[in-house]
C-alpha positions as CSV (number, residue, x, y, z in Angstrom):
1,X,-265.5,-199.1,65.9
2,X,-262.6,-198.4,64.0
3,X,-259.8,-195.4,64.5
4,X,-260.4,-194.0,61.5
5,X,-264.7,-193.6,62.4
6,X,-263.5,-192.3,65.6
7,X,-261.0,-189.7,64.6
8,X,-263.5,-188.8,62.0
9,X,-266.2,-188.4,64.7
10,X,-264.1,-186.2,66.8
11,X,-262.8,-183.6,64.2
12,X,-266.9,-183.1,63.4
13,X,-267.7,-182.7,67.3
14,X,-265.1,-180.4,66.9
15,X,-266.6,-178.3,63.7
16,X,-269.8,-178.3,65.3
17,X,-268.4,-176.8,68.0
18,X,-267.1,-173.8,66.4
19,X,-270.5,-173.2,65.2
20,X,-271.9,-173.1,67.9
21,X,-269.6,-171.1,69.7
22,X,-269.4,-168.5,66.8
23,X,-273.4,-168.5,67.1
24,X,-273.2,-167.6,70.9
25,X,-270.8,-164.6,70.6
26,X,-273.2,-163.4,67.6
27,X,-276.4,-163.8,70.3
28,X,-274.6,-162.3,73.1
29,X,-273.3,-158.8,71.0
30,X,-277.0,-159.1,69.4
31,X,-278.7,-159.5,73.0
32,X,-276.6,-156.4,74.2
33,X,-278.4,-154.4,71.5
34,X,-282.0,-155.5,71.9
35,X,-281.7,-155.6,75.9
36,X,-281.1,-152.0,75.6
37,X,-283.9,-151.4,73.9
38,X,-286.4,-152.8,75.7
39,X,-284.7,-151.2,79.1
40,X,-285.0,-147.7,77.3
41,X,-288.4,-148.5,75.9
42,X,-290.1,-149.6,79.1
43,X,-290.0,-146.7,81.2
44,X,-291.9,-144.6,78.8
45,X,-294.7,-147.8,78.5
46,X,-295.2,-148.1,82.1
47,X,-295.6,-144.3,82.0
48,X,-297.9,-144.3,78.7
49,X,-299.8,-146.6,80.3
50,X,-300.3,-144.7,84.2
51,X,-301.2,-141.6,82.0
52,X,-303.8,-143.6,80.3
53,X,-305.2,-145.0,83.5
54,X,-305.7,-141.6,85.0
55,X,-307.0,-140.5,81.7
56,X,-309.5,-143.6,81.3
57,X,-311.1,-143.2,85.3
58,X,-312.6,-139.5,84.1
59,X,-313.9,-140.8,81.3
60,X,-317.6,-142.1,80.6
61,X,-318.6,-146.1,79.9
62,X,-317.5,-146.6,76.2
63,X,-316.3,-143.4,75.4
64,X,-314.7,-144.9,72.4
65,X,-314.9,-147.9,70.1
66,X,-311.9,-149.7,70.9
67,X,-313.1,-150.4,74.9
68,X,-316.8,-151.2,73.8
69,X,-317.0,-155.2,73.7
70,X,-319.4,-157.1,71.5
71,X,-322.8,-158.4,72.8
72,X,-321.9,-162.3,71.0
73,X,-318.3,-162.2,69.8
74,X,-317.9,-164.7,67.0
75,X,-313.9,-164.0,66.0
76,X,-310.5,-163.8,67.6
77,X,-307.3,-162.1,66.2
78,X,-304.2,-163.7,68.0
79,X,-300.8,-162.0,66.8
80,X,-298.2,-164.5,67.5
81,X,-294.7,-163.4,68.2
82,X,-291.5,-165.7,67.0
83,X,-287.7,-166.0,65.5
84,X,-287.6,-166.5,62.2
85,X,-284.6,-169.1,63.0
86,X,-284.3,-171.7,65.1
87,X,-281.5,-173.4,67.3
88,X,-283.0,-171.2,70.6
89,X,-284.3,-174.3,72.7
90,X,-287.5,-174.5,73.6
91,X,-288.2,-170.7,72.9
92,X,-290.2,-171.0,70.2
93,X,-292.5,-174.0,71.2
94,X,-293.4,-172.4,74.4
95,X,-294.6,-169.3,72.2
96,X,-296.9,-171.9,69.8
97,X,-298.1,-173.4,72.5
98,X,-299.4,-170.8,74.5
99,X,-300.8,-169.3,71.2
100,X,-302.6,-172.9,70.3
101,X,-303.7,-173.8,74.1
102,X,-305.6,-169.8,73.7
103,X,-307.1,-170.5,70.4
104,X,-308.3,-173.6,72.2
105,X,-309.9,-172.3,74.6
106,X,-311.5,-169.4,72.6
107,X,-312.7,-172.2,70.2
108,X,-314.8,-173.6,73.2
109,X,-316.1,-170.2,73.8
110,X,-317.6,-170.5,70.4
111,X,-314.7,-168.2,68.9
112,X,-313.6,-168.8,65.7
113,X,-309.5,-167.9,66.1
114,X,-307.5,-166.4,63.3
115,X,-303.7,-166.1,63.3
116,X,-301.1,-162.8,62.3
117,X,-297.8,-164.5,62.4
118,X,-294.4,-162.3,62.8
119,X,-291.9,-164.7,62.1
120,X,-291.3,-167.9,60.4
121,X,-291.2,-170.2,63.1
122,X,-295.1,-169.2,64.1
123,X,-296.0,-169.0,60.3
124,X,-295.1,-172.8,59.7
125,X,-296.3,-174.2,62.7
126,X,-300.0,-172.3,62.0
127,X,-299.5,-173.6,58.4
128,X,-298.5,-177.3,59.4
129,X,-301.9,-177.6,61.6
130,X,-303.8,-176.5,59.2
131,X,-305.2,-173.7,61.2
132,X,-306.3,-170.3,60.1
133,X,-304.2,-167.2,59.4
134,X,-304.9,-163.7,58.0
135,X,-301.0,-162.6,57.1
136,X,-297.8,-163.1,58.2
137,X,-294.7,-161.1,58.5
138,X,-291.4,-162.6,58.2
139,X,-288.2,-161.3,59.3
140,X,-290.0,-158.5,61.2
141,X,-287.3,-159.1,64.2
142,X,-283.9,-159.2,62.3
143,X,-284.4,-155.2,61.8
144,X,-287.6,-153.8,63.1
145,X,-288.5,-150.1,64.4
146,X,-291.5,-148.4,65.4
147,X,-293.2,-149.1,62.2
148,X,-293.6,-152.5,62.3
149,X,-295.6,-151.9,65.3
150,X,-297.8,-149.4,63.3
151,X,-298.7,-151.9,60.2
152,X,-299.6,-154.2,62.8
153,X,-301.7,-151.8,65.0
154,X,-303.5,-150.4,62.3
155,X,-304.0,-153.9,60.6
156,X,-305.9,-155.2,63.7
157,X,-307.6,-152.3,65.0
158,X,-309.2,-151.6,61.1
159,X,-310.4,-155.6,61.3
160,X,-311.9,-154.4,64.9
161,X,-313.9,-151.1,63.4
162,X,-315.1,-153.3,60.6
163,X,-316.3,-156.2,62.6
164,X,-314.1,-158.9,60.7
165,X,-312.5,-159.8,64.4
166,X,-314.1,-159.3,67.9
167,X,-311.6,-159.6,69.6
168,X,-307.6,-159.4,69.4
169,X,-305.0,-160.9,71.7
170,X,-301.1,-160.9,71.2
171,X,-298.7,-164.1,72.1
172,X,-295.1,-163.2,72.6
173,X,-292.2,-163.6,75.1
174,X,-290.8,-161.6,78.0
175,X,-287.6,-160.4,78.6
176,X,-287.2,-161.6,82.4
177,X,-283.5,-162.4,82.8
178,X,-280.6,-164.2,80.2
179,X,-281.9,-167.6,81.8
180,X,-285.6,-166.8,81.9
181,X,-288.2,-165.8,79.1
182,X,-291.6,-165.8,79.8
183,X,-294.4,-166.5,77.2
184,X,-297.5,-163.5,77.8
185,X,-300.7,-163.7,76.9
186,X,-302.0,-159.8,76.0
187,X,-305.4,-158.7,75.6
188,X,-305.7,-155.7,73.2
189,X,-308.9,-155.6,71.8
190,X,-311.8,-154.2,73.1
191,X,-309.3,-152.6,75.0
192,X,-309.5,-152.8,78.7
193,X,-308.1,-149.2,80.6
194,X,-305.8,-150.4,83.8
195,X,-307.7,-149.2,86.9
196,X,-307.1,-146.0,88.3
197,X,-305.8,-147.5,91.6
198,X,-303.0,-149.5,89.7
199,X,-300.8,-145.7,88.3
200,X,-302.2,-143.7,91.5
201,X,-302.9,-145.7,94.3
202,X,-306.1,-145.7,96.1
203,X,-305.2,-142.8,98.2
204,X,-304.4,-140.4,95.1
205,X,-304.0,-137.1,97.3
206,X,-302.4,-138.8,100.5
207,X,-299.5,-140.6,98.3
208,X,-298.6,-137.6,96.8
209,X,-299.9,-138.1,93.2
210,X,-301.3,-135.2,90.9
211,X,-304.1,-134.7,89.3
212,X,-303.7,-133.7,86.1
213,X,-306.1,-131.4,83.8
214,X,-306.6,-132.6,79.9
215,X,-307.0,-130.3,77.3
216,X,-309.1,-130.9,74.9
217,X,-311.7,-132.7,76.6
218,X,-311.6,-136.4,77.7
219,X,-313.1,-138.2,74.8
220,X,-311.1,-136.2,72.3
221,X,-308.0,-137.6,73.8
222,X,-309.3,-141.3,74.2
223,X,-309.5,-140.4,70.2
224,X,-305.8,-140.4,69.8
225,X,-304.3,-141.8,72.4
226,X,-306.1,-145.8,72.7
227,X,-304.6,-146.4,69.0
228,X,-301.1,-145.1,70.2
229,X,-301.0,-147.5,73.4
230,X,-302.0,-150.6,71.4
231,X,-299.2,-149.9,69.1
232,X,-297.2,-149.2,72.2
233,X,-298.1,-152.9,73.7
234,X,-297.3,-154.0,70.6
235,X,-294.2,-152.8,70.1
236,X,-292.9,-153.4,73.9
237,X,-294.1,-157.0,72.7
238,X,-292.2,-157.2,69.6
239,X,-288.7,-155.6,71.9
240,X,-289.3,-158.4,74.6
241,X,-289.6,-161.1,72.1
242,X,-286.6,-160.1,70.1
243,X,-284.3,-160.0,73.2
244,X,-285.9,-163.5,74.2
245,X,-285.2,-164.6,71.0
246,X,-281.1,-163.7,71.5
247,X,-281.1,-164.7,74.8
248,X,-282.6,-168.5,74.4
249,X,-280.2,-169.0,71.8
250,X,-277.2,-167.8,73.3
251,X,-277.9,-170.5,76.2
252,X,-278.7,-172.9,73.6
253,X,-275.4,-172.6,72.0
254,X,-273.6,-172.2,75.3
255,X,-275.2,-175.5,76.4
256,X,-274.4,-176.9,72.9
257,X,-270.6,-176.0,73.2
258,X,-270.2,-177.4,76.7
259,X,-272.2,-181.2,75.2
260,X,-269.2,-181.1,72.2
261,X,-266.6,-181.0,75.1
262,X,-268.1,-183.7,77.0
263,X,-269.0,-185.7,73.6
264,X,-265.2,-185.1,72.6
265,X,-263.9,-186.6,76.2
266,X,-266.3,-189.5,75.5
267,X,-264.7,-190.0,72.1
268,X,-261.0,-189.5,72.9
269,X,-261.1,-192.2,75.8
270,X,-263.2,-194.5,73.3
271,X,-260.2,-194.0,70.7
272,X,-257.5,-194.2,73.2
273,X,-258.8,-197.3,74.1
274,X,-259.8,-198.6,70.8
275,X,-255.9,-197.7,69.8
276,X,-254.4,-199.5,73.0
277,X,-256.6,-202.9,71.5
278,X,-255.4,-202.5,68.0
279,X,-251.6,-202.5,69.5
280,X,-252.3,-205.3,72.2
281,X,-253.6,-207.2,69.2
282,X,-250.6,-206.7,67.1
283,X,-248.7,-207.6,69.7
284,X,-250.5,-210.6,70.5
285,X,-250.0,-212.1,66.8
286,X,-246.3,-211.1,67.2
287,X,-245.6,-213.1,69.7
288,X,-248.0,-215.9,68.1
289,X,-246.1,-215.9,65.2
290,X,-242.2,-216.0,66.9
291,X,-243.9,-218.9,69.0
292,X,-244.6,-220.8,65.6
293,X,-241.2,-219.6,64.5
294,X,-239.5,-221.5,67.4
């Protein structure tokens, strides 16, 4: 290889490597932001969702629509969660596979699986395989708020009233740690209530817990509070993603920075080396040549 390829090779390395050290500062400030978030956000879902259980244990068998199941369910809403970019690793494979390998198996239940894709990553890999989907939302994560989570709530649960799905699921990715994001699989619709014994333990008066009193009655509350806490799991679900999202590509570009150094190392020797045989050489028909001289 000549000096000129090699030189050439190392100031690109060395480009690339900008990039992609510029692109892990942006993901770390970015995963700051959205790591907050979902820190703030989850207290108030765990206790939305302890509320609910107490609420749904003094209520009757299918006191509302949204936790009656259907007899022969014959269609299956899956909401899959990705980035809209790439350069994040694996992060958004693991998400399209977990969504496919659950259409799959809902497929050999008989289910016929439809697709809401937020983000372009999901969108085109739903849209390559040919498979089914209803709508798609792209770059819901670059700037999303509560709303998002309220187009999406209402979308599904008004397909679930009118018997155009049976049942709903949502695919996206937990927020674990900066090294660790977890794909979930969610059921939303029919809505199952968390048991009573998972918010108040099975001793309720021995641990301490109260037992609260509703106002209006039971039902009347199921009424408006189901649709908010499936646009609550939602929402947690589009928070986790988007922190996943900054975190898998800030260790993707933190593992792509530390390959250019170790690629640039391998290409300095190689042109250190090629540069000592060009001189040995020269030297060589130097010598060659006085020799002749002589």
């Amino acid at each position: 290889m000549a000096l000129k390829d090699v030189k050439m090779k190392i100031v690109g390395v060395g480009k690339t490597k900008q990039i992609t050290k510029a692109m892990n500062m942006v993901s770390s400030a970015k995963l700051r932001g959205a790591q907050s978030r979902i820190e703030r956000f989850r207290p108030y879902a765990d206790k939305f969702q302890e509320m609910l259980s107490d609420l749904a244990s003094k209520a009757s068998g299918n006191a509302h629509p949204l936790l009656a199941p259907r007899p022969e369910p014959k269609k299956c809403g899956i909401i899959l969660v990705t980035s809209d970019r790439g350069l994040c690793g694996g992060f958004n494979v693991n998400l399209i596979q977990a969504a496919l390998k659950l259409a799959r198996e809902k497929k050999a239940q008989g289910l016929e699986a439809r697709f809401i894709c937020v983000g372009k990553k999901g969108r085109d890999a739903v849209r390559k395989l040919g498979l089914e989907y209803d709508r798609h939302l792209l770059d819901g994560l670059n700037s999303f708020d509560f709303q998002l989570a309220c187009q999406i709530g209402e979308t599904v649960i008004g397909d679930f009233k009118a018997e155009k799905l049976d049942e709903v699921y949502l695919v996206y990715a937990r927020f674990v740690s900066l090294a660790r994001q977890v794909p979930i699989t969610l059921g939303l619709l029919p809505m199952k209530a968390p048991e009573a014994a998972d918010a108040t333990g099975a001793a309720g008066e021995e641990d301490g817990s109260l037992d609260y009193t509703y106002e209006p009655g039971v039902e009347e509350l199921l009424a408006e509070i189901l649709p908010r806490y499936l646009t609550v799991q939602i929402y947690r679900g589009l928070l986790d993603t988007s922190a996943s999202e900054h975190a898998a590509r800030m260790t993707a570009m933190d593992n792509a920075t530390r390959n250019c150094d170790e690629i640039t190392r391998t290409l300095t020797l190689l042109y250190n080396k090629t540069r000592q045989a060009s001189i040995t050489t020269e030297l060589i028909d130097i010598v060659a040549g006085a020799d002749a001289l002589n």
